[in-house]
Each structure stands twice: as structure tokens, then as C-alpha cells.
N, C-alpha and C positions, 0 to 999 in steps of 0.2 A: 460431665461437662456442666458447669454452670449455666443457670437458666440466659445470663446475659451474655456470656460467650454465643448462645446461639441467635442475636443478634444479628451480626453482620451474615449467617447463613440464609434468616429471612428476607432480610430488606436484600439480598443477590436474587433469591426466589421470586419474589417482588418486582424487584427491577428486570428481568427476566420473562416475567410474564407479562408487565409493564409493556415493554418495547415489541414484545409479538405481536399483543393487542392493538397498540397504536397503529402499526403497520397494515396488521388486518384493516380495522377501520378506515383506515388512510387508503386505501385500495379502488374504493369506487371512488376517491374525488382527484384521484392520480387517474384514471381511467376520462374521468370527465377532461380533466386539464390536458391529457392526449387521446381522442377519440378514433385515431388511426391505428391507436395503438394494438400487437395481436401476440399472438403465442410465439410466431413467427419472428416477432423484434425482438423476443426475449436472447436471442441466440447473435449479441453482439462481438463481433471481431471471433465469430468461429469456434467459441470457448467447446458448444453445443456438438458444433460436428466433428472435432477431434474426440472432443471426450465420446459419443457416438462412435469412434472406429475403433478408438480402442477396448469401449465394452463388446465391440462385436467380432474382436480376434482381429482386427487391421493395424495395430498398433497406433503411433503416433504419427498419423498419416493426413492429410488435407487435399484437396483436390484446388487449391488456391496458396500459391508461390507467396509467404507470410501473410496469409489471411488476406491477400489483397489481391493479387494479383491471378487471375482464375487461369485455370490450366485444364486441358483434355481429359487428365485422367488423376489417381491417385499420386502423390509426392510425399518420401518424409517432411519431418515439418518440426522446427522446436520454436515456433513462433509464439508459442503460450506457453505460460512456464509450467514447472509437470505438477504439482501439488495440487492447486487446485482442479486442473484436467482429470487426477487419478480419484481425486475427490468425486467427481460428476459421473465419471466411469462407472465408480461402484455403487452411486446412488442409481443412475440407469440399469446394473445388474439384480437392484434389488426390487427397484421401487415403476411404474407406471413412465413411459417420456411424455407425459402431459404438466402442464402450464402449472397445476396446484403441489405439484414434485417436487418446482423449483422454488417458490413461493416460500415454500412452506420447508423449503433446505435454507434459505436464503435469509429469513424471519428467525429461526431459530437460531442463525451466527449472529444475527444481528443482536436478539435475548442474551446468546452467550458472552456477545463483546459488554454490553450493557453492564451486567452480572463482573466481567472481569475488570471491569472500568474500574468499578466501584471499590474492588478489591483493592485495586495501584491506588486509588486515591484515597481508601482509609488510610494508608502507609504512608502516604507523600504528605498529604493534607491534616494529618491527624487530628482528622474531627469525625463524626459519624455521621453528623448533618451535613456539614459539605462534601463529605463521599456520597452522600444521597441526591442533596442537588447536584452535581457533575451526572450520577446516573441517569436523575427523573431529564437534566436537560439533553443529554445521551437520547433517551426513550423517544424524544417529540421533537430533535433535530430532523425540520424538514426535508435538507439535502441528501442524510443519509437515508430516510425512509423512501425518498423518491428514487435513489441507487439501490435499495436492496429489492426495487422490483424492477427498472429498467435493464440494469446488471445483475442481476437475479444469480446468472449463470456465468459471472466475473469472478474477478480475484482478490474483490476488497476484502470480504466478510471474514474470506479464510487469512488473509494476510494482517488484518488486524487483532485477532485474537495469538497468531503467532507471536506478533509486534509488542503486546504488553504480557506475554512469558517471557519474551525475551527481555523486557526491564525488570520485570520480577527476579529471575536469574541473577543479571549483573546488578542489582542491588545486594541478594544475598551476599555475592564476590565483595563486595564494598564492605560489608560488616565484618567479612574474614576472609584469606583468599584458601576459597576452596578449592579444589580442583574437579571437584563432582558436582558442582555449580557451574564452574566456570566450564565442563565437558556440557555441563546441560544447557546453558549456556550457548555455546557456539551448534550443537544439535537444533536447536528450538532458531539460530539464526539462520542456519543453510537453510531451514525449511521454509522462513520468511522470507528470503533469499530468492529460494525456487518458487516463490507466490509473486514477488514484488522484485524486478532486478536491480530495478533504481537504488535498494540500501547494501549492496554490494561493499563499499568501501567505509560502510560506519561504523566497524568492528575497529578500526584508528579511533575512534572515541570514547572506547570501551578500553583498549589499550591506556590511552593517555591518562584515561581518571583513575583505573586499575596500577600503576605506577604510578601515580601523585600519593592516592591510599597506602600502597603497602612496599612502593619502593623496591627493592632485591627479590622481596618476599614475591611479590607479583607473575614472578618468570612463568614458574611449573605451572599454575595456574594458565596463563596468556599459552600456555604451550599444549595444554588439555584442549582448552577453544579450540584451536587450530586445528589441534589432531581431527576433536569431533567435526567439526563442520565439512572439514575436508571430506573424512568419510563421508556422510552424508552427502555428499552433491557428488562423488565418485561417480557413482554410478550414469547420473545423466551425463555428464560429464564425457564419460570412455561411449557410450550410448551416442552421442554425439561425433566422437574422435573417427565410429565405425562407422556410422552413416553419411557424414558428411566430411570425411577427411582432415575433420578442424575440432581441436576440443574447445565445443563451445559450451563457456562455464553456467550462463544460465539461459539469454535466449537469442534470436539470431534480428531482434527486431531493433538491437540498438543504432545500425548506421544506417537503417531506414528512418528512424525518429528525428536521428543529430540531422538526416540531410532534408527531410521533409520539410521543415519545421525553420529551416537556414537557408535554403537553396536562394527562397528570393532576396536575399540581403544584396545579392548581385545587383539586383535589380532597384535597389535603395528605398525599395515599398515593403514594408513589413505588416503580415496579415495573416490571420488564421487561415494555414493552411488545410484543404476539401480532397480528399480523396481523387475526384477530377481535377483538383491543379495539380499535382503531384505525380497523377500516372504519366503524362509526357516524358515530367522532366527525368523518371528513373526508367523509363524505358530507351530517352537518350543516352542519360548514363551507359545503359548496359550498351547499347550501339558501338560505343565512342571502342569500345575494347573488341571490338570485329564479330559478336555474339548478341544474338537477341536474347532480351532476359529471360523468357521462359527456356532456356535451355540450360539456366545456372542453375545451382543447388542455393539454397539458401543461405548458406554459408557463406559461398563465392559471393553474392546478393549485399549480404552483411557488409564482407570486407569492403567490398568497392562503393556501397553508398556511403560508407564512413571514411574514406579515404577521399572520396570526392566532396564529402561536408569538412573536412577537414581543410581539402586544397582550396574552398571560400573562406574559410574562418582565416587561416591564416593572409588572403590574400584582400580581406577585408575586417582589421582586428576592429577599427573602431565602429564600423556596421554592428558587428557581431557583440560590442558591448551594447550599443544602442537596445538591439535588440533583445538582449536577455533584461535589459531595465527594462523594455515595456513588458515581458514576459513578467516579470517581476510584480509588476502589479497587477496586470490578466488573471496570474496565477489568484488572485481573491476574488476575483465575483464574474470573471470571463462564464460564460452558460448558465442557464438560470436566472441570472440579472434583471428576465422580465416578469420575472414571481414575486410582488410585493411580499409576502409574507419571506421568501428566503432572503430577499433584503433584508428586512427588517430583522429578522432574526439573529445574519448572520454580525449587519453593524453592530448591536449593541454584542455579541460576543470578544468582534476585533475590539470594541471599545475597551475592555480589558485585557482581552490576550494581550495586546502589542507594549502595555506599559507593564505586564506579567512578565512577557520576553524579558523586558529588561529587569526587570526585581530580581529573578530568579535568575540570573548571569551574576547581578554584581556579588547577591548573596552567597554564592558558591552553595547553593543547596542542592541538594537527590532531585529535587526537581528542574534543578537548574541541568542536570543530565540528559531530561525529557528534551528541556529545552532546545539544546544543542542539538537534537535530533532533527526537533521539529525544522529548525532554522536550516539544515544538511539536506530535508528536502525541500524548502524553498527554492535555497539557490542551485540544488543539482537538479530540478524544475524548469527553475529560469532560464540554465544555461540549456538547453535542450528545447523544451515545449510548453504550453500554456491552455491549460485549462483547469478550473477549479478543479473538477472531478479528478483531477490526479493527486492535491491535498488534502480531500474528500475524507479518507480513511484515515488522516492523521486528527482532523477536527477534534476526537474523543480526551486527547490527549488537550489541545490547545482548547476547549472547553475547562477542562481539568486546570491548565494554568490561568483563565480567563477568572474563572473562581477563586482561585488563591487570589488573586490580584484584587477582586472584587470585596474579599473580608477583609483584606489589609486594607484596601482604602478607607473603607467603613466601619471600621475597629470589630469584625466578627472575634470574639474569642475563640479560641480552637484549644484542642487540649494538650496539656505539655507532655503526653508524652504517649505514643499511639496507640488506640486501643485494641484489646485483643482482637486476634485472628483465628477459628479454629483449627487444629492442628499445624500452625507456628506457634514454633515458643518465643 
């Protein structure tokens, strides 16, 4: 290997130990800015104590009806999705259940998303210096350094390293339609899939650029995806069909989220919905049907908070648009908003990104791919719920096009034509 192919091996090493460091150091003045803060909070929305029953031979079990709703004793539970659960599991079979476990699991996804940033953006970007700044602004992005210790024990870190294999893949598919890409491909998306539910239906955008590319050729290919993915989520899946009489494809928290987050449209006051406005209203729900809700399974839970988000959505459409426009723009700086520094950070990024968004559509470029994505969780965001922290994990990306946007306005040269990668030809 040439001494300059091993380039982009250091500057990943680099930016990898880059963004640990940060975080470390970021640590005591995340601690000062929350002084309540304990080991204890690290364990948001239950990730802790599922992953807990199943290192301890209890399986995927919760003592609280979708992480919210507390119950007597032990309940199945697919209220968090299994990848990162089985993640935490095996770090607790290995490693200490103390505070520096998770920290220090949580730092290192973060190194590794860093490092793989930088990888999609020599490719997209082709430059070495702007895949460097996308990573160094990666490294010292406040919001995520402040997620990868409050959610330490969540599902971003592991979902975004899935997230940019999975553009790595279907790039490959784009240069030629493999079909051992495109099975690796749809594998690396169930598992995103089983991390993040929300991008369930973004394999249509993989589809449609994958037959714009190769046309006929396309089929066997889109048909490998499907095979693998399917596999691959098989199992929770039929795991699901057994325990709770419903195959539920990845978690049972989505007509809890559509009705939480809608319910008050009724009411024509639209407002970040608190855990205490919410337990009322689905504990009526479950009434209305002759059973109190601790007596459903989660499933049953599911169907009926989503059938009853439904029966306001349709029965108030233009509330329901109202309400996904303010969600709409919530969705950028809702929590957090009173951190001068993540203001300021993240404006001058949207500064770029949002005239990026559009470069990168009209161009029909590989990045103009990213694009589409990023824009599939806005509005499947919108239409649903609002708060930054659920765009959070896509930032690295929309950093990534904030950059492209940023050399094109200001004439950066970039080089025509990308430079090496070790082991791609």
C-alpha cells in the first residue's frame, strides 16, 4: 500500500480519537449544565432495564406497559427495538453495570460514527479536506456530544453507524447492481431498521434511484434486499407473532407516539406533549373498550392508540396539517434552544444545510440520495412528533451537505475525481 493510500486510515484514527476525547472533556461541563444529573438518569425510556432482564436470563421483559405505563410485575415488552437492547445486554455480560460502561460504550459509537462520517464523505464530497472538516465538525457538534451522555444507553450511536453502511452499500448498488451489495445492503437495513423504526419505508428510495440506474437490470438485485432484510427481522418478528399474538415488525410504540403527540388537536391547542398529559388520555382510551389498560398486552396497546390517533386525524384533517407545520419546524431547535452555544452552532450549520438540501436535489447527485433521506425523516417526524433529539442522529449527514453547500458557495476546489480508499478499488 502506498504511503498516501494510508491517509484516509489516519485522519478516521484521528477523528476517532478526536471525538472520544471531546466528549470526555465535555463531561464535567455537561455535568455542570445538569447538576441533578446521576447514573440513574442515564437509563432513559427503560433501554437499561430491558437490556438488564435479558442479560439476566428474563428475556425481553419490562415491568412497565411500553416503558411508561408501570405495572405489578414482569410483562413481555417490544417497546425498544432489539439491536441496541441485545447491544447493552452483552456489554452487561461482559463488562461492570456502572456509569463509566456506558460512557465509555457510548464515546466509542460516537469515534466510530465520526471515523465512518468521514469515510461517506471522502466518496460524496471528493475532497480530503472537506471529509475532514464534516468529521472535525462531527467531533465538537454539541448536541450530539450532549446525547451521547444523556442517552448513553439509547439508540442513536448504534443506529447511525448502521445508517451510513447502509449508504455505503446502496452506493456500491448504484456503480453496478450487485446483488451481494444489494443482500448486504438490505441486512445492514433491517438492523437500522431494528435500531430506528421511523426508516421502515425508505427502502422505496433505494428502489426508485436503483431502477432510474439500471432499469430491468435492477430486479435480482431489489430482490436480494428484500430477501436479506426480511430474513433478518424474521426472527423478532415470529418472536413477536408468539408472544403477543400480532407480528409486530419492529416495535409496539408506534400508535402510542401517532396518539400522544395528536390526541390534543381535538382540543385545537397544540403543545409538547409530558408523560402526565398523556397518561389520562390513554388510560381513557383503554376504558372506552370495557378493559383497563394494564390488562392489554402491548400489542393490543398499539392497535388501539393508533386506531384512535387515526379516528382524530381523519376527523380533524386540517388540525392535523396545522399541526405537523409546527412540528415542522420544532423539529430544528425544540430542546436545547436555551444553550447559546447549540444555537449558535446549529444556525450557522442550517445556514448551509437548507440551500444544500436544495443543490443537491436539482443536481441529481449521490448525495442528492442522502438528501432524500434526510428530508423522509423530517416529514415522517413532522407528521408524528417533535423534538430535535429525533433529527439528532441524522445531523452527521446534514453537516456533510451543509459543507458541500458551503465550498460551492465560496468556490472550495474539490478534486475531480475521489480519492483513494484502502481496500476499494
Amino acid at each position: 500500500m502506498k504511503t498516501s493510500d494510508r491517509r484516509p486510515v489516519f485522519t478516521a484514527l484521528f477523528l476517532f480519537l478526536a471525538a472520544f476525547a471531546a466528549r470526555l472533556l465535555f463531561y464535567p461541563a455537561f455535568r455542570q449544565m445538569n447538576p441533578a444529573w446521576s447514573f440513574q438518569n442515564l437509563d432513559v425510556n427503560h433501554w437499561l432495564v430491558i437490556a438488564r432482564n435479558v442479560a439476566a436470563g428474563r428475556g425481553f421483559t419490562d415491568s412497565a406497559l411500553m416503558t411508561y405505563f408501570q405495572t405489578p410485575s414482569l410483562h413481555a415488552t417490544a417497546a425498544r427495538s432489539p439491536v441496541p437492547v441485545l447491544l447493552l445486554a452483552g456489554l452487561l455480560k461482559i463488562f461492570p453495570d456502572r456509569l463509566p460502561t456506558f460512557l465509555i460504550y457510548s464515546w466509542t459509537l460516537s469515534g466510530l460514527n465520526a471515523a465512518a462520517l468521514y469515510y461517506l464523505a471522502l466518496r460524496r464530497l471528493k475532497s480530503r479536506r472537506l471529509a475532514l472538516v464534516t468529521g472535525l465538525i462531527y467531533c465538537f457538534y454539541f448536541p450530539e456530544m450532549d446525547r451521547s451522555i444523556a442517552y448513553a444507553a439509547a439508540s442513536e450511536g448504534v443506529f447511525i453507524l448502521l445508517f451510513i453502511a447502509y449508504f455505503r452499500f446502496c452506493n456500491r448498488c448504484f456503480d453496478r447492481p450487485s446483488k451481494a451489495y444489494a443482500a448486504a445492503a438490505g441486512l445492514v437495513f433491517a438492523l437500522a431498521f431494528l435500531s430506528r423504526p421511523v426508516i421502515l419505508f425508505m427502502p422505496a428510495l433505494f428502489a426508485g434511484a436503483m431502477i432510474k440506474h439500471h432499469r430491468a437490470r435492477a430486479l435480482a438485485p431489489l430482490a436480494c434486499f428484500a430477501a436479506a432484510a426480511a430474513l433478518c427481522a424474521a426472527p423478532w418478528t415470529m418472536r413477536n407473532q408468539k408472544v403477543f399474538g400480532r407480528p409486530v415488525l419492529t416495535t409496539t410504540l408506534g400508535g402510542y407516539n401517532l396518539l400522544r403527540h395528536n390526541w390534543m388537536i381535538e382540543t385545537g391547542k397544540y403543545k409538547l406533549c409530558t408523560d402526565d398529559d398523556f397518561e389520562p388520555v390513554a388510560h381513557r382510551a383503554a376504558a372506552e373498550t370495557g378493559r383497563p389498560l394494564e390488562s392489554m398486552n402491548e400489542a393490543e396497546l398499539d392497535a388501539l392508540f393508533k386506531e384512535k390517533a387515526k379516528q382524530i386525524i381523519r376527523r380533524y384533517p386540517l388540525r392535523y396539517l396545522e399541526a405537523s407545520m409546527i412540528r415542522l419546524f420544532w423539529l430544528w431547535y425544540k430542546i436545547g434552544a436555551d444553550r447559546p452555544l447549540y444555537v449558535i452552532q446549529n444556525a450557522v450549520i442550517y445556514a448551509f444545510l437548507l440551500p444544500g438540501l436544495v443543490m443537491t436535489l436539482l443536481r441529481r447527485s449521490r448525495l442528492g440520495f442522502i438528501s432524500v433521506h434526510f428530508l423522509y425523516f423530517i416529514v415522517m417526524h413532522a407528521a408524528i412528533n417533535a423534538q430535535f433529539r429525533f433529527i439528532e442522529p441524522l445531523m452527521g449527514f446534514g453537516i456533510m451537505i451543509a459543507v458541500f453547500a458551503a465550498a460551492d458557495i465560496f468556490g472550495f476546489p474539490r478534486n475531480s475525481s475521489p480519492p483513494p480508499v484502502p481496500g476499494v478499488k
